[in-house]
BAKEFI-25012 format. One record per atom (N, C-alpha, C): residue in one letter; x, y, z. Coordinates in steps of 0.001 Angstrom, whole numbers, plus 500000, padded with zeros to 6 digits. Layout:
N
aXYZ
...
//
This chain:
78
x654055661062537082
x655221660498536411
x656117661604535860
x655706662931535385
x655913663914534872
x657008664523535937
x656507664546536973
x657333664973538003
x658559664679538690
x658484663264538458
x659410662508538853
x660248662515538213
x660452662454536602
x661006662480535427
x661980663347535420
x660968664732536289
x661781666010536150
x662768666150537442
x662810665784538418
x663222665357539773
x664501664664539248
x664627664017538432
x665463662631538119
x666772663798537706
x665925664853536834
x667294665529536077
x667517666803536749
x666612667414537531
x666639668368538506
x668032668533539504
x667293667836540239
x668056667427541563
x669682667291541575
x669626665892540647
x671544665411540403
x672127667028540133
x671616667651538873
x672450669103538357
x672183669917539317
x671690670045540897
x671826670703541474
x672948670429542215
x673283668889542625
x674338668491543202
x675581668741543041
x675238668798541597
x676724668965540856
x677365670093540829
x676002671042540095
x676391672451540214
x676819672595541651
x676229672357543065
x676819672673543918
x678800672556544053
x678758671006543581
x679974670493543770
x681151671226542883
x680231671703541280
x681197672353540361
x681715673994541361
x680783674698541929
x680920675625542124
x681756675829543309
x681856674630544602
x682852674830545648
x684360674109544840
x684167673606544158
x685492673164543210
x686249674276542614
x685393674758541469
x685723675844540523
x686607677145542114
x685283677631542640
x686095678827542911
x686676678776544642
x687397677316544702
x687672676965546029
x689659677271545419
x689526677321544127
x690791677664542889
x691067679387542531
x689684679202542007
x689490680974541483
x689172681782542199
x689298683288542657
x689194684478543175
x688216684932541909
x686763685721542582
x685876686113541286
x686319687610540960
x687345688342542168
x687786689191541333
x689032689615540962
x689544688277540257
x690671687877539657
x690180687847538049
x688502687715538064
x688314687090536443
x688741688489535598
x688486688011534599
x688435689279533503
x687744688581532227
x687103689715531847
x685977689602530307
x686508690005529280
x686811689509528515
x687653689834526963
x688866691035527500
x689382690655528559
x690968691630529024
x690389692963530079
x688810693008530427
x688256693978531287
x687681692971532631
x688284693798533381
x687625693146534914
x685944692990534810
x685552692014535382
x684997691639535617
x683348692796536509
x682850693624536083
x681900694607536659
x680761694224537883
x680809692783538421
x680041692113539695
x680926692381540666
x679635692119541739
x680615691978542823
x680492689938543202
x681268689583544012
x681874688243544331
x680440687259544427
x679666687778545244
x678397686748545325
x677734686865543988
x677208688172542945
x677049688260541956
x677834686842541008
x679104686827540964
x679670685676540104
x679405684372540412
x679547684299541981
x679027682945542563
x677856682480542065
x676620683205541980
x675291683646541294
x675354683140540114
x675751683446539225
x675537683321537861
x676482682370537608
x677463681814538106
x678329681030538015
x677562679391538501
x676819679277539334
x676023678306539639
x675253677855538523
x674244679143538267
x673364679188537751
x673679678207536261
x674810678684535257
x675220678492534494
x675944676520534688
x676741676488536176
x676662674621536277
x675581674310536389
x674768674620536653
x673231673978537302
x672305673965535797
x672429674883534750
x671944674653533539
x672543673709532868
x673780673750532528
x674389672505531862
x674191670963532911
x674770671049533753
x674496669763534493
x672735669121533603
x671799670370534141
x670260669962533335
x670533669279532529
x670985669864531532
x671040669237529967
x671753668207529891
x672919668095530346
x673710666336530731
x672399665171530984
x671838665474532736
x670960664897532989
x669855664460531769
x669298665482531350
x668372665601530166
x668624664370529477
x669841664917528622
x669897663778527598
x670218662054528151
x670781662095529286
x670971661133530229
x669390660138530501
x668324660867530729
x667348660342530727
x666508660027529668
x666800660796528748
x666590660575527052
x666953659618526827
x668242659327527053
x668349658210526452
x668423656927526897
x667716656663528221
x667121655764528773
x666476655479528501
x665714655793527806
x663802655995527645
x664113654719526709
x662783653643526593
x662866652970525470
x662135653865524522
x662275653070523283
x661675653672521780
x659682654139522128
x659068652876522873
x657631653153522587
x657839654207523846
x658443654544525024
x658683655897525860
x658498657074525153
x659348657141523895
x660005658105523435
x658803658896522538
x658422657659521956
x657183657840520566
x655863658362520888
x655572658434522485
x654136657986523366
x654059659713523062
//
């Protein structure tokens, strides 16, 4: 059940992150960014990289609480 649970919130934030990331930089050039007014020190797949990484964590936590708060009360308490 444990697994599945985790599958539930896994998976979707991978989708997304996929979808955020051909969205985001189908717009942005990664070496166009700049860090507090300094270019950016990666190279292009590097940003793609960590740029995923970073939709694919939040998406998690969306999901997360998404399934949180599905849960009934005796779910929650168990």
């Amino acid at each position: 059940m444990r697994t599945r649970w985790l599958m539930w919130i896994v998976w979707p934030a991978f989708l997304v992150a996929g979808a955020l990331e051909a969205l985001v930089f189908a717009v942005v050039d990664p070496q166009d960014l700049r860090w507090f007014g300094h270019p950016v020190a990666m190279s292009s797949l590097g940003v793609y990289t960590l740029a995923f990484f970073a939709f694919w964590a939040v998406a998690m936590v969306s999901s997360a609480l998404t399934a949180l708060l599905a849960m009934s009360a005796a779910e929650v308490n168990r």
